[in-house]
C-alpha positions as CSV (number, residue, x, y, z in Angstrom):
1,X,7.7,-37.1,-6.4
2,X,6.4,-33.4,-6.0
3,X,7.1,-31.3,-8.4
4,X,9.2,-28.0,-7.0
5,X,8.8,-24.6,-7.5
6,X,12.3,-24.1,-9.3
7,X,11.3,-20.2,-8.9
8,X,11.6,-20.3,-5.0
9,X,15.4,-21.1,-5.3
10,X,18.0,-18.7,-4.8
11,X,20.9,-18.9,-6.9
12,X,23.1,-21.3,-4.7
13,X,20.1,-23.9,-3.9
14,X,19.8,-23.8,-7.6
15,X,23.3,-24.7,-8.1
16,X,22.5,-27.9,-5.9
17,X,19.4,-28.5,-7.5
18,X,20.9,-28.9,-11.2
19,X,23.6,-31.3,-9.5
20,X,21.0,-33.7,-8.0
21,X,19.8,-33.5,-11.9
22,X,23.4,-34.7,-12.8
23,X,23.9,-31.6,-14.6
24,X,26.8,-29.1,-14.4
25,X,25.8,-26.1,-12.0
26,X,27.4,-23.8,-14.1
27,X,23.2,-23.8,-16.2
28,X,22.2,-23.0,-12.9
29,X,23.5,-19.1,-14.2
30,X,21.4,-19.3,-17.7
31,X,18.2,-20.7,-15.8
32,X,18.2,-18.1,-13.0
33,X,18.6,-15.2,-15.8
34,X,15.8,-16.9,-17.4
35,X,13.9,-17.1,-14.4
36,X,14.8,-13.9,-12.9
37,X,15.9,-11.8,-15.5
38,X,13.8,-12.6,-18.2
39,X,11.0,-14.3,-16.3
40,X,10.3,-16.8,-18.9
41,X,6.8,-19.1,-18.5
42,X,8.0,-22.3,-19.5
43,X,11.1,-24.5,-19.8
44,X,11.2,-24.4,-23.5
45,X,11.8,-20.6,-23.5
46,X,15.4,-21.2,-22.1
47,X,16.9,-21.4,-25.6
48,X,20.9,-21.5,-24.4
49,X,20.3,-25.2,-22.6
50,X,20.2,-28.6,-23.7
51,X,16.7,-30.2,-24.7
52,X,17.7,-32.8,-22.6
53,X,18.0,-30.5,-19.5
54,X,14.9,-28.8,-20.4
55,X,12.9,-31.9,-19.9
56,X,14.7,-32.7,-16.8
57,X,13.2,-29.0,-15.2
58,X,9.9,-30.4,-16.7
59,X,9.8,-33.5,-15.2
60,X,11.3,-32.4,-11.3
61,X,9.6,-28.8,-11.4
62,X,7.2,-26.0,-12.6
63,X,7.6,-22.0,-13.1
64,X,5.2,-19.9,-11.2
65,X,3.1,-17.6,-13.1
66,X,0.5,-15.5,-12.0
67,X,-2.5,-13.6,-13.6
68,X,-3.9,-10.3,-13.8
69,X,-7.9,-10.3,-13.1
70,X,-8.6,-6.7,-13.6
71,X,-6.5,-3.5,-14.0
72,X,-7.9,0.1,-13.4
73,X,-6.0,2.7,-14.6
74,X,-6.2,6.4,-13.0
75,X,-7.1,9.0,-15.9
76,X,-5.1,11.2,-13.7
77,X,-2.0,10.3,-13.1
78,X,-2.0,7.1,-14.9
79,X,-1.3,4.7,-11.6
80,X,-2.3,1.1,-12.0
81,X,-4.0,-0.8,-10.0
82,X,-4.0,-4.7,-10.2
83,X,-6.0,-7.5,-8.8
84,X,-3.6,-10.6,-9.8
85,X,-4.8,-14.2,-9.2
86,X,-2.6,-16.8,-7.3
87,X,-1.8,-20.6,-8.4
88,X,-3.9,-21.4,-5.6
89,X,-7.1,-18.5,-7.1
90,X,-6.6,-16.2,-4.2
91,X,-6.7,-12.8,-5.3
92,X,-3.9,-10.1,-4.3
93,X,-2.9,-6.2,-5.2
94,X,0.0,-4.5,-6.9
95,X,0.1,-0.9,-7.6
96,X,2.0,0.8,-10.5
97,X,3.0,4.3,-9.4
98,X,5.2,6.7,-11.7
99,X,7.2,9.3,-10.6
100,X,9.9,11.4,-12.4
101,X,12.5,9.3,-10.8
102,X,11.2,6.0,-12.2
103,X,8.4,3.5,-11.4
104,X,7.9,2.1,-8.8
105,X,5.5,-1.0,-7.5
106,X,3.7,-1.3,-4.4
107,X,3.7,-5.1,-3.4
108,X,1.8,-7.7,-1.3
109,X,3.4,-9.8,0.8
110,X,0.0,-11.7,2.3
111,X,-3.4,-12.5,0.9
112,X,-5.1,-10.4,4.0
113,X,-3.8,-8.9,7.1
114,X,-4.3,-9.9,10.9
115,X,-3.0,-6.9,12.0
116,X,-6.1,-5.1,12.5
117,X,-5.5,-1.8,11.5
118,X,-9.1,0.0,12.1
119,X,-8.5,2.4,8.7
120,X,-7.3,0.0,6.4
121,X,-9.4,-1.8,4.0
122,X,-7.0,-4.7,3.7
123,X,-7.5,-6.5,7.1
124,X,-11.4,-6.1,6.3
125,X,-11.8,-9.9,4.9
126,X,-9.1,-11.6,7.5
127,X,-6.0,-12.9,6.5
128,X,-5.6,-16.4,4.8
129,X,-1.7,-17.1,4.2
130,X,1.2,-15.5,3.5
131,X,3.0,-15.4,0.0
132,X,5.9,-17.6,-1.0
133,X,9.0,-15.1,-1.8
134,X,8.5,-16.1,-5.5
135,X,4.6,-14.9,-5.4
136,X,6.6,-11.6,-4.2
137,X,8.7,-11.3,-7.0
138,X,6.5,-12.5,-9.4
139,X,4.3,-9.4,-8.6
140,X,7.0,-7.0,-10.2
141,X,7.1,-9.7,-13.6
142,X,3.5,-9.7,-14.0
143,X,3.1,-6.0,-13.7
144,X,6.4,-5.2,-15.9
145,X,4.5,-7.1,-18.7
146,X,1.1,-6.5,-18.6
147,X,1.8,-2.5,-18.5
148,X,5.5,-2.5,-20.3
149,X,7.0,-0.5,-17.8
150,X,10.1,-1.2,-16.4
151,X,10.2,-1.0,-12.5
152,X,13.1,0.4,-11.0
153,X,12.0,1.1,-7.5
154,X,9.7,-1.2,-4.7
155,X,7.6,-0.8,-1.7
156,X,6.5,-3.5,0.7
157,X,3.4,-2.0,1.8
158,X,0.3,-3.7,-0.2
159,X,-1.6,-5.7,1.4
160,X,-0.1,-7.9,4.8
161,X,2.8,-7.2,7.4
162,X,5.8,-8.1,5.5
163,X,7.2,-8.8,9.3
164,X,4.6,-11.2,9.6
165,X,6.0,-13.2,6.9
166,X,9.8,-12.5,7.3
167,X,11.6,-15.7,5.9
168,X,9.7,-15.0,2.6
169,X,10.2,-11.1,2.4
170,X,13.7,-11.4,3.1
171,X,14.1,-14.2,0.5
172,X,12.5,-12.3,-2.3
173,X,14.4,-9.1,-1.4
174,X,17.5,-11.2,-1.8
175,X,16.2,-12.5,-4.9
176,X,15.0,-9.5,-6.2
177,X,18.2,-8.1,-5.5
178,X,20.6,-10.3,-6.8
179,X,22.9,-9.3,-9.7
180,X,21.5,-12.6,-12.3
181,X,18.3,-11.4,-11.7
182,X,16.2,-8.2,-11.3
183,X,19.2,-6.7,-9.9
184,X,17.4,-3.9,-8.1
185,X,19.5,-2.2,-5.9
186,X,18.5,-2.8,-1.9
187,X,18.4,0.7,-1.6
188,X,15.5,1.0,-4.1
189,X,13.6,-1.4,-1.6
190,X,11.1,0.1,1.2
191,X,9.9,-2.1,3.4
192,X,6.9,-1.1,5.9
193,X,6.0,-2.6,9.1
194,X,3.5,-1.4,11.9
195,X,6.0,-2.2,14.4
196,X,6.6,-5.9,15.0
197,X,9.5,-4.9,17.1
198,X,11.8,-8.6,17.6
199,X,11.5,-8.9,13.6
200,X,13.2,-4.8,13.5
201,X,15.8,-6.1,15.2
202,X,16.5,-9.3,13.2
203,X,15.9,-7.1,10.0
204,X,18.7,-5.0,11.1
205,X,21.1,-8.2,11.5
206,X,20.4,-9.0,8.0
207,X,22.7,-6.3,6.2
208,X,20.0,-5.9,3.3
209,X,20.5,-1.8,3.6
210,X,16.4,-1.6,2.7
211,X,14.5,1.7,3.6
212,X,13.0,0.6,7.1
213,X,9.1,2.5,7.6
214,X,7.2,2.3,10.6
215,X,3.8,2.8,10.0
216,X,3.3,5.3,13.6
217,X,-0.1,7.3,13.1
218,X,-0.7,8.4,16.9
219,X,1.7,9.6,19.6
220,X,0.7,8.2,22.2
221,X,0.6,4.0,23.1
222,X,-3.4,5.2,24.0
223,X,-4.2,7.1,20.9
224,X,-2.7,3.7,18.6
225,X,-4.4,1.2,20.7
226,X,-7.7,3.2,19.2
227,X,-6.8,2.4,15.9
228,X,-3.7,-0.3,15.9
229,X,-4.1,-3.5,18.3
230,X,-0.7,-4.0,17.4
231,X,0.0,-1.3,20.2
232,X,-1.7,-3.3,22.1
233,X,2.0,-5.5,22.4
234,X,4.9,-3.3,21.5
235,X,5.0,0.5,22.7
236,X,5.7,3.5,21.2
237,X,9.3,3.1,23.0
238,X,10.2,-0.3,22.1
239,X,9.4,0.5,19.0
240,X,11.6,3.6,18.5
241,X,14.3,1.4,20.2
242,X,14.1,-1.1,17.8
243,X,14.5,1.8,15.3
244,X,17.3,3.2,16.9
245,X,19.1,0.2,16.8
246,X,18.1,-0.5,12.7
247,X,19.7,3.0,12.2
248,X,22.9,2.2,14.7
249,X,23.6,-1.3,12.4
250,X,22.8,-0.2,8.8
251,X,23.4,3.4,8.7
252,X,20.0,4.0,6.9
253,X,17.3,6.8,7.9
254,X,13.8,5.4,9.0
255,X,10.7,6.9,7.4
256,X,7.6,7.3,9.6
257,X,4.4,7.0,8.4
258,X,1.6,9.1,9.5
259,X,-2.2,8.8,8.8
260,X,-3.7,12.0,9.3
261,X,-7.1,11.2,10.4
262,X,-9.4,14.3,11.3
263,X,-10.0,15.2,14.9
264,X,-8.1,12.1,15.8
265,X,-4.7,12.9,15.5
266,X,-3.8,15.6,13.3
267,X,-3.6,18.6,15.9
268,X,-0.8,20.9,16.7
269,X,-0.1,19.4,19.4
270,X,0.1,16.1,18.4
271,X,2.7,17.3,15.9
272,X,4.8,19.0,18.6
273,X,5.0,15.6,20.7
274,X,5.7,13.8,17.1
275,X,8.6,16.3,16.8
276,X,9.6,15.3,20.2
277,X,9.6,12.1,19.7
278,X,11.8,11.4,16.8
279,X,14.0,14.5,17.5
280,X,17.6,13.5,17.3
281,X,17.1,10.1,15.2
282,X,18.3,10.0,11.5
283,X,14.4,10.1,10.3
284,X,11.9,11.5,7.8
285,X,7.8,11.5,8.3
286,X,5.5,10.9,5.1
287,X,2.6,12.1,5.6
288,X,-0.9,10.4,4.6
289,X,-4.1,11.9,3.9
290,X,-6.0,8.6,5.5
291,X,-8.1,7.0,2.8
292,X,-11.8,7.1,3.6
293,X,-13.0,3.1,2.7
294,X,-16.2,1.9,2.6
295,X,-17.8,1.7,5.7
296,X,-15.3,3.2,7.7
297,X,-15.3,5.3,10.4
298,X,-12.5,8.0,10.1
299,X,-12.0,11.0,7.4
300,X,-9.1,12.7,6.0
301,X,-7.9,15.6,7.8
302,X,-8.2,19.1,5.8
303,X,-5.9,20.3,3.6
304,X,-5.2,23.4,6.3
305,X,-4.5,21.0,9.0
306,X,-2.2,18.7,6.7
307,X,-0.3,21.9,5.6
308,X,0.0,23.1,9.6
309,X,1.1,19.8,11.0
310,X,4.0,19.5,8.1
311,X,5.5,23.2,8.7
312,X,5.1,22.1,12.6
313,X,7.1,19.4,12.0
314,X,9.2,20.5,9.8
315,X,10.1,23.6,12.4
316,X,11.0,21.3,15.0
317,X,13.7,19.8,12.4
318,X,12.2,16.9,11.7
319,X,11.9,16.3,7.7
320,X,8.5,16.1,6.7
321,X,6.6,15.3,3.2
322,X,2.9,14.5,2.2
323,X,2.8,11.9,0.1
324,X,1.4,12.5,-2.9
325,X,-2.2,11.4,-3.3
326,X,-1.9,8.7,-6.8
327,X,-4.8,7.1,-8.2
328,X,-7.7,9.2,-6.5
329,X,-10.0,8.1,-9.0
330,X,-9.7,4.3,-8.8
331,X,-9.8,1.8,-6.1
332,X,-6.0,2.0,-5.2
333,X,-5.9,2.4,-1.9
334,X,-4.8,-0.9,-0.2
335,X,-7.5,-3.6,0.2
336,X,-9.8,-2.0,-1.8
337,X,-10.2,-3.4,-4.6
338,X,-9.7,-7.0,-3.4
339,X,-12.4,-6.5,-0.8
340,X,-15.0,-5.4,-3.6
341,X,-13.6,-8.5,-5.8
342,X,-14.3,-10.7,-3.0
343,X,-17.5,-9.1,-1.8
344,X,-18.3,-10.0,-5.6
345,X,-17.3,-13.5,-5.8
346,X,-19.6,-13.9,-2.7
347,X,-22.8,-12.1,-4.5
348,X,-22.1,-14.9,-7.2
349,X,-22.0,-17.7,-5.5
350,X,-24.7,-16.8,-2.8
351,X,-26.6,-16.7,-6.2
352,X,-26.0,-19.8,-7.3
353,X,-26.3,-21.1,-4.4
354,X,-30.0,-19.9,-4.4
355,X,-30.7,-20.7,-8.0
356,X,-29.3,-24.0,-7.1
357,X,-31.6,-24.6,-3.8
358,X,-35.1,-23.5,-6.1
359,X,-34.2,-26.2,-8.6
């Protein structure tokens, strides 16, 4: 029989679990805190339980642990980047980012993308699965002890759609959330999407009370189909009724993101129509400098034209904010430094590859 992933469980499947063992499911408690809480590497760690039971877990299942490949650290703000290794060897990213409110982590929830997004680095090398809930959660373990931070605060917006993978981003919120483990309040938790509209509305069923952002970056349907084939499927307006409806249930503001991409869509009056847009809904619009990648084809706007299209918004009553630019000096925008690991990985074995065809 299979081994299981005894990290995948939420607290009542674990309760089952340690009953099919012929255990009492009151250790189910100590061996989600160890799990969880503690994130322990190995059975033998969970001191408060029997030896007995501890070979049992041995036997029927195995902890998940991931591995950090490579860390860059910004000399400027001191953000971390990290490029952690999969059971299976794919490669993901994390980001550390520290504020004066806390820490928070910037989280994968797919190794790739397929959404296509024209200035993002992360869809560059395709998309190859998505990540169990516990690969999710195990980001924030990894990263807590490999920098010795404690992380009070997460966004869902490394690489992959987390709506593209909803049974497993819901599960690790839940997981992440729950009171044995992390305990890290719902509230603390941004997820962001680039509008897969029927998973807005099933989000908003779920009562989770998460921070809900749409990635937007154009005004028009025409203007994202340039840079988004996801507008090639849901419109502006079926979007912002899905929002509508997310703020209606849950009684939580939306945030909009907003790639300001020079002489694409960072004009005045593409800031006026953004106004008009979201005028009268409970939101907030965080402005990005877009990240110039590698081969890409769009630059960041100007710092006067940032400045402009904030106070525009900002006059038309909509709350506005740049977000502040972390980790300038290393690889941390998303995809990034993936791509170059991969485009590595390649070099190396197109080498050996060589060296083995001369022999």
């Amino acid at each position: 029989m299979e081994k299981i992933n005894i990290n995948e469980l939420t607290f009542e499947e674990l309760e089952k679990f340690i009953e099919e063992l012929g255990e009492k499911k009151f250790h189910a408690k100590q061996i989600f805190k160890w799990l969880h809480r503690v994130a322990v590497t190995s059975f033998d760690e969970m001191t408060d339980i029997s030896k007995a039971l501890r070979e049992k877990l041995e036997e029927k299942a195995y902890i998940i642990e991931l591995k950090v490949i490579e860390c860059q650290t910004s000399k400027k703000d001191g953000t971390m980047k990290f490029l952690i290794e999969l059971p299976d060897h794919n490669a993901i990213e994390s980001v550390l980012m520290k504020y004066h409110h806390g820490n928070t982590i910037c989280v994968s929830s797919q190794v790739g993308c397929k959404m296509g997004c024209k200035f993002c680095a992360s869809t560059k090398e395709g998309w190859v699965r998505s990540l169990y809930a516990s690969e999710i959660e195990g980001q924030l373990h990894t990263v807590e002890k490999y920098s010795g931070e404690k992380i009070s605060n997460i966004v869902y917006m490394g690489i992959g759609e987390p709506l593209d993978n909803y049974d497993n981003v819901v599960k690790s919120i839940r997981l992440i959330n729950y009171p044995l483990g992390l305990n890290i309040g719902a509230r603390h938790i941004s997820l962001s999407t680039c509008g897969l509209v029927p998973n807005i509305y099933k989000l908003a069923q779920e009562n989770i009370q998460c921070t809900l952002s749409i990635s937007l970056h154009a005004v028009t349907d025409e203007k994202r189909r340039q840079t988004m084939p996801i507008a090639n499927k849901y419109t502006i307006k079926e979007i912002l009724d899905a929002c509508k409806e997310y703020i209606r249930l849950t009684g939580r503001r939306i945030s909009f993101e907003y790639a300001l991409i020079y002489g694409q869509n960072d004009s005045k009056e593409d800031a006026l129509a953004l106004g008009k847009l979201l005028r009268g809904m409970i939101a907030h619009v965080n402005l990005i400098p877009v990240n110039e990648i590698k081969n890409g084809i769009y630059k960041k706007a100007p710092e006067d034209h940032i400045q402009a299209f904030m106070d525009t918004l900002n006059s038309c009553g909509v709350v506005t904010t740049v977000r502040r630019e972390l980790g300038s000096d290393i690889d941390a925008a998303c995809g990034q430094l993936r791509k170059k690991y991969i485009d590595k990985t390649d070099e190396f074995e197109d080498k050996k590859y060589t060296e083995s065809s001369n022999d």
